[in-house]
ChimeraX commands (.cxc) that place a marker at each C-alpha (Angstrom):
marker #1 position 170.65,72.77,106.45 radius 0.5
marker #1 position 170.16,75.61,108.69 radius 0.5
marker #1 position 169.72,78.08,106.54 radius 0.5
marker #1 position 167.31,75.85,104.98 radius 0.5
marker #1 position 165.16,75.83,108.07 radius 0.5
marker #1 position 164.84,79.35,108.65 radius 0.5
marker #1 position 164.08,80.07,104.94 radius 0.5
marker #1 position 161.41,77.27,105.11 radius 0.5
marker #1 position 160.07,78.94,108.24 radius 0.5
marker #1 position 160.05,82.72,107.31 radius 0.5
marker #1 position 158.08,81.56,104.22 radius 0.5
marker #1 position 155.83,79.59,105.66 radius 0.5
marker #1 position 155.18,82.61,108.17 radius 0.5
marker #1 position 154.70,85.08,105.48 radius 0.5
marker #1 position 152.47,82.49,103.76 radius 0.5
marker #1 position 150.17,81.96,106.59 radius 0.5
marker #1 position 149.98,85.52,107.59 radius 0.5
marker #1 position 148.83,86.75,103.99 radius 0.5
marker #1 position 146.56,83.89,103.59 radius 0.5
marker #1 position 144.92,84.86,106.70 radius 0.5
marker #1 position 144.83,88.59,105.76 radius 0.5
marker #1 position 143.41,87.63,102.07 radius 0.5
marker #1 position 140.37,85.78,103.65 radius 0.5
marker #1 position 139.67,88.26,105.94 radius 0.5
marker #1 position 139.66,90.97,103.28 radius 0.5
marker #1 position 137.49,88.72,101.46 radius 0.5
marker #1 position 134.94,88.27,104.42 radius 0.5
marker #1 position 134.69,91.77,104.97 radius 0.5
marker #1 position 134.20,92.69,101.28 radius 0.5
marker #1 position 131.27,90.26,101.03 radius 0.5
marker #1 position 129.77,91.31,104.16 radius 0.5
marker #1 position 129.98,95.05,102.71 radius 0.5
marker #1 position 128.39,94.17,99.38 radius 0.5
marker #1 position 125.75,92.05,101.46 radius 0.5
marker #1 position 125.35,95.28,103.78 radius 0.5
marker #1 position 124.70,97.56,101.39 radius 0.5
marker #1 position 122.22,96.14,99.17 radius 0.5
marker #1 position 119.39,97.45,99.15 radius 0.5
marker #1 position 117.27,94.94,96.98 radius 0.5
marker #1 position 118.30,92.01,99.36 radius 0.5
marker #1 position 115.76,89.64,101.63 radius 0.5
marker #1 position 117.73,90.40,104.40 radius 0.5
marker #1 position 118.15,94.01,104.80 radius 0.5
marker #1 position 119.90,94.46,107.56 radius 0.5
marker #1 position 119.46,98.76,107.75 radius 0.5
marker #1 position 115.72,98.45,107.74 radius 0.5
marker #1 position 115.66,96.22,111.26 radius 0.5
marker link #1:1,2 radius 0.2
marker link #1:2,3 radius 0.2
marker link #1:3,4 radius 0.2
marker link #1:4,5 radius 0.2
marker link #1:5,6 radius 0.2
marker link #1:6,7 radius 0.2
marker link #1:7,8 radius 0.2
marker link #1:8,9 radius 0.2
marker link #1:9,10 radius 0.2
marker link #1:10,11 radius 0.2
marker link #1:11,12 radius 0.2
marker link #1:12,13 radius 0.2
marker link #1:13,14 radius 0.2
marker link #1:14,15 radius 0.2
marker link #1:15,16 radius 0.2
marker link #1:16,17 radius 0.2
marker link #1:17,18 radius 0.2
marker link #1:18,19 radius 0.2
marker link #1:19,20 radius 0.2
marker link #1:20,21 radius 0.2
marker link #1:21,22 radius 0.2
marker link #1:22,23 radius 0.2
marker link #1:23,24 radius 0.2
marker link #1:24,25 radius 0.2
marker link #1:25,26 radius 0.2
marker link #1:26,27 radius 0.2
marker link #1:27,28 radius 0.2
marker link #1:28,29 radius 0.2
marker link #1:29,30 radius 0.2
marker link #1:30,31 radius 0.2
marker link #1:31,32 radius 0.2
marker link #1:32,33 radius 0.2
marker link #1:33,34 radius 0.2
marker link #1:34,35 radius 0.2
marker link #1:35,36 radius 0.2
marker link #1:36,37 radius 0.2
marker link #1:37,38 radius 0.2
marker link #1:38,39 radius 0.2
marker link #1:39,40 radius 0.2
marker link #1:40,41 radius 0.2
marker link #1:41,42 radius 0.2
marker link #1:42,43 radius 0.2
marker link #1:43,44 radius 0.2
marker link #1:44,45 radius 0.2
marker link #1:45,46 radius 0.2
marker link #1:46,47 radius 0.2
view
């Protein structure tokens, strides 16, 4: 049962951690695109 509860743990911990580190790459990515757009409403280079 043990060994059960550290496997359950480590995997959750992986898990989390690269769930975490998938949205943030996703944020960022977004916010680039957003960034860089020159066509957009919002055009954050020009203010």
């Amino acid at each position: 049962m043990n060994v059960i509860h550290r496997v359950s743990k480590w995997l959750h911990k992986v898990l989390g951690l690269a769930l975490i580190l998938i949205l943030f790459l996703i944020w960022m990515s977004l916010s680039g695109v957003l960034l860089n757009r020159s066509d957009s409403w919002f055009n954050l280079a020009r203010a």
